[in-house]
Phi, psi and omega in degrees: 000315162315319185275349133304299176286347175298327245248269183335295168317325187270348156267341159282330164307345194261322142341284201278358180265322170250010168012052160149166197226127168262147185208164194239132159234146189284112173231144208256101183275313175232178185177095202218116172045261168269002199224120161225174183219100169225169204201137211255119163227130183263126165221131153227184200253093147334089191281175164220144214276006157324289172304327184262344159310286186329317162286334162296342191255293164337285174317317145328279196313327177304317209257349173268333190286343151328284188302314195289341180294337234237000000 
């Protein structure tokens, strides 16, 4: 349980620090014989900083329900 909520603080901390995950695609627009053309568009997967509190308070909650189990 400990190694779970460590895992859950560093990830809701990394949430609430890049509040959203970017990633890049490749699209191939013409492609006539020896001649391409392509284009690069960067998107990202909004996170809402919700989630990653929640992960932090989870992770918390893990790591105190531990310690009292002991």
């Amino acid at each position: 349980m400990k190694l779970a909520g460590i895992v859950l603080i560093i990830l809701g901390g990394l949430a609430l620090a890049y509040q959203g995950i970017r990633y890049t695609t490749r699209e191939k627009l013409v492609d006539i014989g020896p001649l391409q053309v392509t284009t690069t568009e960067k998107k990202t997967i909004p996170l809402p900083p919700i989630v990653g509190g929640v992960a932090l308070i989870a992770g918390i909650a893990l790591i105190l329900a531990e310690r009292k189990k002991k």
